[in-house]
DSSP file (Angstrom, degrees, kcal/mol; ACC not computed):
  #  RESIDUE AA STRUCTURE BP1 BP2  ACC     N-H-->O    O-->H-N    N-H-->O    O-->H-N    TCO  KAPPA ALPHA  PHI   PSI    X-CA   Y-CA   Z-CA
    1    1 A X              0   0    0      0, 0.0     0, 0.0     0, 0.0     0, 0.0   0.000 360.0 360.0 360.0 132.8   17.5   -5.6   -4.4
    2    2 A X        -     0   0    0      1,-0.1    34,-0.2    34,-0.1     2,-0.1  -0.295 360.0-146.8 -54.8 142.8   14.0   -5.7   -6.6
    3    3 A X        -     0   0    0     32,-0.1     2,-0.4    53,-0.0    18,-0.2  -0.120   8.0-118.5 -91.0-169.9   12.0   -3.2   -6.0
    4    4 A X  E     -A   20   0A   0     16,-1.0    16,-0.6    32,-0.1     2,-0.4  -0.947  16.7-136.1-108.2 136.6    8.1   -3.2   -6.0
    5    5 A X  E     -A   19   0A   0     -2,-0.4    72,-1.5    14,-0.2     2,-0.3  -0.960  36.1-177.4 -98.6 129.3    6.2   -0.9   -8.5
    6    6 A X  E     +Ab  18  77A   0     12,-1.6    12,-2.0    -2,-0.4     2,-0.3  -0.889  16.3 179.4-137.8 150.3    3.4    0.5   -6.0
    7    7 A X  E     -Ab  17  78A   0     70,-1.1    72,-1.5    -2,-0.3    10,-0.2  -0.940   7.6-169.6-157.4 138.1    0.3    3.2   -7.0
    8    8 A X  E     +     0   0A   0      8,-1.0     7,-2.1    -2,-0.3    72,-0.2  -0.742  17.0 165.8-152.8  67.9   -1.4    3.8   -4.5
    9    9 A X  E     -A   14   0A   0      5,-0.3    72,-3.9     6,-0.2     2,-0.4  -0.347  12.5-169.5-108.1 162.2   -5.2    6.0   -5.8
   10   10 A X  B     -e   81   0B   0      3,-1.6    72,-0.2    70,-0.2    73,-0.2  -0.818  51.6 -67.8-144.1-170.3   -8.5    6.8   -4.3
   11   11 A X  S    S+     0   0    0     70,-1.1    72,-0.1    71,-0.8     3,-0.1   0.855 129.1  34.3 -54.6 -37.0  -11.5    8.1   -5.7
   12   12 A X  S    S-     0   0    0     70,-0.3     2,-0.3     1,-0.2    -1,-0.2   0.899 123.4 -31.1 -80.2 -58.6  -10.2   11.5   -6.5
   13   13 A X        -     0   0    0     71,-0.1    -3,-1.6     0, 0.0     2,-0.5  -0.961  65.3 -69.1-171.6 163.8   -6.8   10.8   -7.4
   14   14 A X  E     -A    9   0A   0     -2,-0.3    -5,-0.3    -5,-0.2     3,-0.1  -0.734  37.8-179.2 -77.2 124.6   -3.3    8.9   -7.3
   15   15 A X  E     +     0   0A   0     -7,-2.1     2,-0.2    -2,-0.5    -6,-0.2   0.388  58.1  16.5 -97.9   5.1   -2.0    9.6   -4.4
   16   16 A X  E     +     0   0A   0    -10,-0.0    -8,-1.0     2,-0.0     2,-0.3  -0.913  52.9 163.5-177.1 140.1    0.9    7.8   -4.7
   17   17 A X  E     +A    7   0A   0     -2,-0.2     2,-0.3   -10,-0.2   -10,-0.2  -0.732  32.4  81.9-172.5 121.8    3.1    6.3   -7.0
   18   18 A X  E     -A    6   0A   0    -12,-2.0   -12,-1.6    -2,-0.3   -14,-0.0  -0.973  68.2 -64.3 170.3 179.5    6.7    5.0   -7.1
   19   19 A X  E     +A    5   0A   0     -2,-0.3     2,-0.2   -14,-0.2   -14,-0.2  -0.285  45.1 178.1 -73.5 167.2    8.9    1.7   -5.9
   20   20 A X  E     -A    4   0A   0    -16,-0.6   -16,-1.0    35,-0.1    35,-0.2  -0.878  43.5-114.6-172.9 170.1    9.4    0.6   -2.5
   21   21 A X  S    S-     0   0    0     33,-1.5    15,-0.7     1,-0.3     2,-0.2   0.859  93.5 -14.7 -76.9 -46.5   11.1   -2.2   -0.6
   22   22 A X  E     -GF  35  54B   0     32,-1.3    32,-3.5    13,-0.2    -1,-0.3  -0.963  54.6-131.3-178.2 143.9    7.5   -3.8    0.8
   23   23 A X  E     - F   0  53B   0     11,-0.7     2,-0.3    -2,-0.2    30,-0.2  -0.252  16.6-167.8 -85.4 158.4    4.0   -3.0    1.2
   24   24 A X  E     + F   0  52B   0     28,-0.8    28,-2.6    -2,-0.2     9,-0.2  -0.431  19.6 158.5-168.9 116.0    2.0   -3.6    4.6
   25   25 A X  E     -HF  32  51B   0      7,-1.5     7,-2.8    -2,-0.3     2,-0.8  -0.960  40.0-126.7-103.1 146.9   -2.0   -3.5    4.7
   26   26 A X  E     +H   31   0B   0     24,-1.1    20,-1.4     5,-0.2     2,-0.3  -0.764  34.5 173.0 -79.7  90.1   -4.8   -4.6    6.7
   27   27 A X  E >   -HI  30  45B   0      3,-1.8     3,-4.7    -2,-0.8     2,-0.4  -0.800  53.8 -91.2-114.4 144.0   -7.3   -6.6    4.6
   28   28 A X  T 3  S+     0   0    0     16,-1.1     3,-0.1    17,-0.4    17,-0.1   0.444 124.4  58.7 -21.0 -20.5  -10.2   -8.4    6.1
   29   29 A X  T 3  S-     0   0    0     -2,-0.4    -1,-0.4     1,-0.4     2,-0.2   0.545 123.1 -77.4 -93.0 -21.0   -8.1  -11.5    6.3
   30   30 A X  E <   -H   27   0B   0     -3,-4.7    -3,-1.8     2,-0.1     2,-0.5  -0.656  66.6 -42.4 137.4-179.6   -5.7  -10.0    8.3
   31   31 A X  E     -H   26   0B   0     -5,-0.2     2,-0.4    -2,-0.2    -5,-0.2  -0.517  61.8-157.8 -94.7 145.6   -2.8   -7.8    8.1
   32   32 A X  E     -H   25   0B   0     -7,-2.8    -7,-1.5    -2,-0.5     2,-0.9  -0.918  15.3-155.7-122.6 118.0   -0.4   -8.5    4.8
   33   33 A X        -     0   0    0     -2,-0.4     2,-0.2    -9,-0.2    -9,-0.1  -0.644  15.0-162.8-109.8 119.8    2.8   -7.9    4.0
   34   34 A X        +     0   0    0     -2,-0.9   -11,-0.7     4,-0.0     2,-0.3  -0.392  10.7 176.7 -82.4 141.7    3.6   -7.7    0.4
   35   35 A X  B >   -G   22   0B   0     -2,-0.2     3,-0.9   -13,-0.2   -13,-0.2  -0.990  41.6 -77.3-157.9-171.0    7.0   -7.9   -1.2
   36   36 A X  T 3  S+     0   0    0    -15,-0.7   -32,-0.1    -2,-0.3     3,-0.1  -0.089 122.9  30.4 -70.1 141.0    8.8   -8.0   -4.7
   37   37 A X  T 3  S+     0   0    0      1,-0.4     2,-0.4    37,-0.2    -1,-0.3   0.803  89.1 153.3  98.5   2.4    8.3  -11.5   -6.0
   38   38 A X    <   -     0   0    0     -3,-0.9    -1,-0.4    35,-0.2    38,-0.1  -0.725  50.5-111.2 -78.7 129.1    4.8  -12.0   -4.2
   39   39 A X        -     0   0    0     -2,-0.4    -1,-0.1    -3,-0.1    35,-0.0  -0.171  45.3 -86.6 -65.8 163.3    2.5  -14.3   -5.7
   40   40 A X        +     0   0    0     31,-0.0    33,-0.3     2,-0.0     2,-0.2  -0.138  60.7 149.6 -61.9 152.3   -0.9  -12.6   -7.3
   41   41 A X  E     -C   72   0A   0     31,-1.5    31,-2.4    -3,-0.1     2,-0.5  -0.914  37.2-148.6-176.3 160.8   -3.5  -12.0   -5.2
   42   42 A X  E     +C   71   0A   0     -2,-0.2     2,-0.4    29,-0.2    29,-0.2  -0.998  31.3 158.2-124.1 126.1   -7.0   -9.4   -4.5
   43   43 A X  E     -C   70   0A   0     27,-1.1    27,-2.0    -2,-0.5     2,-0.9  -0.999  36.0-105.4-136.6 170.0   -7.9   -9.1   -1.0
   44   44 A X  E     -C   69   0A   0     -2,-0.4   -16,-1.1    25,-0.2    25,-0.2  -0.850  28.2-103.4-126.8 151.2  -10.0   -6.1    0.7
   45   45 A X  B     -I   27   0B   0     23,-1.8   -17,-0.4    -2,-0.9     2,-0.3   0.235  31.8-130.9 -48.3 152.8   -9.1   -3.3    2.8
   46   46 A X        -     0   0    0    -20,-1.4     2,-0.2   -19,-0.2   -20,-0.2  -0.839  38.2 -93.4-111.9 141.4   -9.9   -3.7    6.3
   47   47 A X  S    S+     0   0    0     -2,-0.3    19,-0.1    19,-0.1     2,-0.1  -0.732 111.8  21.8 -94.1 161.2  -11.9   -0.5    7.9
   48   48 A X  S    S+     0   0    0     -2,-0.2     2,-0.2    17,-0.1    18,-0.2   0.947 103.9 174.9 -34.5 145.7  -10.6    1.7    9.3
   49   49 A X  E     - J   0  65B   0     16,-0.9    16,-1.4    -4,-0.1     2,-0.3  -0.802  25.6-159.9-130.6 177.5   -7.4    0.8    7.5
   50   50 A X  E     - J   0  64B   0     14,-0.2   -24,-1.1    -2,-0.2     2,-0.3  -0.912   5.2-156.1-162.9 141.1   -4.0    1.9    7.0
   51   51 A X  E     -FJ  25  63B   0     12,-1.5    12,-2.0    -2,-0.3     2,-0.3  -0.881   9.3-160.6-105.2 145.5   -1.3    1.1    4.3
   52   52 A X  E     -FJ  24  62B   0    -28,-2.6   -28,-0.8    -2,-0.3     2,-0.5  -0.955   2.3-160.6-131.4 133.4    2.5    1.5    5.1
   53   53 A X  E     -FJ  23  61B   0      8,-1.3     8,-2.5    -2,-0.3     2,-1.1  -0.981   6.1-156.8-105.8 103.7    5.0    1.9    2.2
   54   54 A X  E     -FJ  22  60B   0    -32,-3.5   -33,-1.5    -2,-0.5   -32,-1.3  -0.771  12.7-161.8-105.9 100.4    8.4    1.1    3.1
   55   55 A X    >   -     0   0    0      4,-2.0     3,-0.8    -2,-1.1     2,-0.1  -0.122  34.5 -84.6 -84.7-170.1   11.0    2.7    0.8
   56   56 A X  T 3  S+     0   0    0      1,-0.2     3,-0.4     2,-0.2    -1,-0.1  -0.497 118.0  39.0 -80.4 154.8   14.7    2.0    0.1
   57   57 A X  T 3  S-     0   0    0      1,-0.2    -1,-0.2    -2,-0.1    -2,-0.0  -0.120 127.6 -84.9 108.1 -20.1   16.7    4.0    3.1
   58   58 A X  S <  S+     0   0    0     -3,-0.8    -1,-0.2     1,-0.2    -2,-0.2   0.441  84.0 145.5  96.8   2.9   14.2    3.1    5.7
   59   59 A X        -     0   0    0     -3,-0.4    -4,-2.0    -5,-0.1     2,-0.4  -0.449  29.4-166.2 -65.2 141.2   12.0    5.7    5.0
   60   60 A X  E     -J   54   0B   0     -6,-0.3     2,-0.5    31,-0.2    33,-0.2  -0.965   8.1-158.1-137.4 135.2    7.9    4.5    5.5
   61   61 A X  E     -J   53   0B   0     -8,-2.5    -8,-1.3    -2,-0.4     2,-0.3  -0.902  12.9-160.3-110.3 162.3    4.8    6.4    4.3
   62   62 A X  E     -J   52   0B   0     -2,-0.5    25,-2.8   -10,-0.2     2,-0.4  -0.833   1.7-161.8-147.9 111.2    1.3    5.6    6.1
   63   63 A X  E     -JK  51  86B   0    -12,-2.0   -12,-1.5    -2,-0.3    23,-0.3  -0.906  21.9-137.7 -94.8 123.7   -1.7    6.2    4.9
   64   64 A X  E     -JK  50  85B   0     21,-0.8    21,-1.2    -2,-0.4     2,-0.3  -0.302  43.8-172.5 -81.6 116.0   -5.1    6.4    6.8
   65   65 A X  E     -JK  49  84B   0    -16,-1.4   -16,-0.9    19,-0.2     2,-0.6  -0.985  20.7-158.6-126.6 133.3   -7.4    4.3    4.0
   66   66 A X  E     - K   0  83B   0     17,-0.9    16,-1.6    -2,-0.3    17,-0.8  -0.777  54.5 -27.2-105.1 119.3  -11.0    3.7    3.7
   67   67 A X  E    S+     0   0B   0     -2,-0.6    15,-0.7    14,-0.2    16,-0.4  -0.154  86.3 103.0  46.1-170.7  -12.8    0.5    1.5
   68   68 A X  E     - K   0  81B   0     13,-0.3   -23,-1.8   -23,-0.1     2,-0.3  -0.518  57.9 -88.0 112.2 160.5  -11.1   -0.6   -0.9
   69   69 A X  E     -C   44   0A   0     11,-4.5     2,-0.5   -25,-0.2   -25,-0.2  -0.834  14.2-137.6-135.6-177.9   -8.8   -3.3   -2.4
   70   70 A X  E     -C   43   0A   0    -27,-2.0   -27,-1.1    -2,-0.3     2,-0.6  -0.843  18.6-163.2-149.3 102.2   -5.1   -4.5   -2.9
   71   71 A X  E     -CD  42  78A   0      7,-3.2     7,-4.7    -2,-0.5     2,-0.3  -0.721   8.5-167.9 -92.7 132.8   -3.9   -5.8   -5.9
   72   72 A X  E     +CD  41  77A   0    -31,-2.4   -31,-1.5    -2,-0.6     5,-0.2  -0.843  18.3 167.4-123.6 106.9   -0.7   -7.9   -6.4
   73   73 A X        -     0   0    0      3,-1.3   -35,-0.2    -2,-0.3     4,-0.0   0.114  48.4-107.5 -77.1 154.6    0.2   -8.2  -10.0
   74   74 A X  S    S+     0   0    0      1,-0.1   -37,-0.2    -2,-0.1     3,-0.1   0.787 127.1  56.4 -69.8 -54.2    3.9   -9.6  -11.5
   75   75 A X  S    S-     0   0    0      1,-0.2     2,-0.3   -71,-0.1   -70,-0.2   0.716 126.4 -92.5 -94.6  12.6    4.4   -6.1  -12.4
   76   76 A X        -     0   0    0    -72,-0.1    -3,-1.3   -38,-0.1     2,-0.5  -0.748  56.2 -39.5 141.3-167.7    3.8   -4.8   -8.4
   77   77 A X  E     -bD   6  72A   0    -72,-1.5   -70,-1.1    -2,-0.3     2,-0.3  -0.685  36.4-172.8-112.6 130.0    1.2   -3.6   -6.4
   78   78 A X  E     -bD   7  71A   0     -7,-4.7    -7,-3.2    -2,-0.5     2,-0.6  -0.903   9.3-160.1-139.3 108.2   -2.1   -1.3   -6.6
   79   79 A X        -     0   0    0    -72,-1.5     2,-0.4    -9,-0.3    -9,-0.2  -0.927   4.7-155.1 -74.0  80.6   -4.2   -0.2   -4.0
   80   80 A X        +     0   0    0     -2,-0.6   -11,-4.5   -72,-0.2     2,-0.5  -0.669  21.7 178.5  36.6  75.3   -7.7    1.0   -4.5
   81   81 A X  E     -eK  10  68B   0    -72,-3.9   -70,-1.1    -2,-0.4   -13,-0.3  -0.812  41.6-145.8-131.1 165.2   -9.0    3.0   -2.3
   82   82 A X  E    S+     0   0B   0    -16,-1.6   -71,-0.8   -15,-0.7   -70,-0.3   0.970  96.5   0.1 -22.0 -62.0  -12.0    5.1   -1.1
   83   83 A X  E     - K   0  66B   0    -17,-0.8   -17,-0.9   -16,-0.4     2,-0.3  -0.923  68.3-159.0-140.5 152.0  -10.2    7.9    0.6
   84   84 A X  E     + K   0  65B   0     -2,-0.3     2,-0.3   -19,-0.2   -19,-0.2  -0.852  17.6 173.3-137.2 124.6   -6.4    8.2    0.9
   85   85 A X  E     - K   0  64B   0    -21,-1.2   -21,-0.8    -2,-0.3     2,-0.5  -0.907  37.6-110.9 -77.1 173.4   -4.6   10.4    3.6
   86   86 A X  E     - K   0  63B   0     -2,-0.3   -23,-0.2   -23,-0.3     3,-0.1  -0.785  36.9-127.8 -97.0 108.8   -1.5   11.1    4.9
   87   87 A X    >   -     0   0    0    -25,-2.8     3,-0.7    -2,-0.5     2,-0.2  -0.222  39.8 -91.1 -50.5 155.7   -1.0    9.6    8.6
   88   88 A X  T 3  S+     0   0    0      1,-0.2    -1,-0.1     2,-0.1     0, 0.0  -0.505 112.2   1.6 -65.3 122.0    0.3   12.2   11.3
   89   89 A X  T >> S+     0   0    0     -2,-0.2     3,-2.2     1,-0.2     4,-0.7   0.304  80.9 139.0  97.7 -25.6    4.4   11.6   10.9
   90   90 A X  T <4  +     0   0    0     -3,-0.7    -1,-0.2   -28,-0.3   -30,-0.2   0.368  64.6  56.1 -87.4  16.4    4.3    9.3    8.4
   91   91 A X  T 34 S+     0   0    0    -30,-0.1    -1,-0.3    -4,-0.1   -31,-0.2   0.750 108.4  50.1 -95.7 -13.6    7.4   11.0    6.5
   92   92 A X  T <4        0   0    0     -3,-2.2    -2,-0.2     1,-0.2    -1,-0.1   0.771 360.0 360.0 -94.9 -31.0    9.5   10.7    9.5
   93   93 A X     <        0   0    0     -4,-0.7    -1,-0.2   -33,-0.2    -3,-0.1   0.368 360.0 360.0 -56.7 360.0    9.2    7.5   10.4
């Protein structure tokens, strides 16, 4: 199965960066779920926000995001945000 190539940065720093099955954010337009083979597009982060990264196994990260945008690119998906943290759980899920 195609992957996504996903980066995933804040003001400070990349806080992420690797493949994953699919994307899910909340951007002012509503919440969007990106996957490989998704046409280009910019929208911006909805506040409070939260991005979910859904890797291969079933494994999901979630991150607690502030402002920001969400690019989708041909070569994958980059998310641009304020602040990046780590949701409570979000390895386990």
């Amino acid at each position: 199965m195609a992957q996504l190539q996903v980066e995933l940065v804040s003001v400070e720093e990349k806080v992420w960066s690797g493949e994953a099955d699919m994307v899910v954010a909340r951007t002012t337009e509503g919440e969007l779920g990106v996957l490989p083979g998704h046409a280009p597009l910019l929208g911006q982060l909805a506040e409070p926000g939260q991005v979910r990264i859904k890797l291969a196994g079933g494994q999901q990260l979630t991150y607690d995001v502030t402002g920001g945008f969400l690019s989708v690119t041909g070569e994958g998906v980059t998310v641009l945000a304020e602040s990046a943290t780590p949701a409570d759980g979000s390895a386990t899920r």
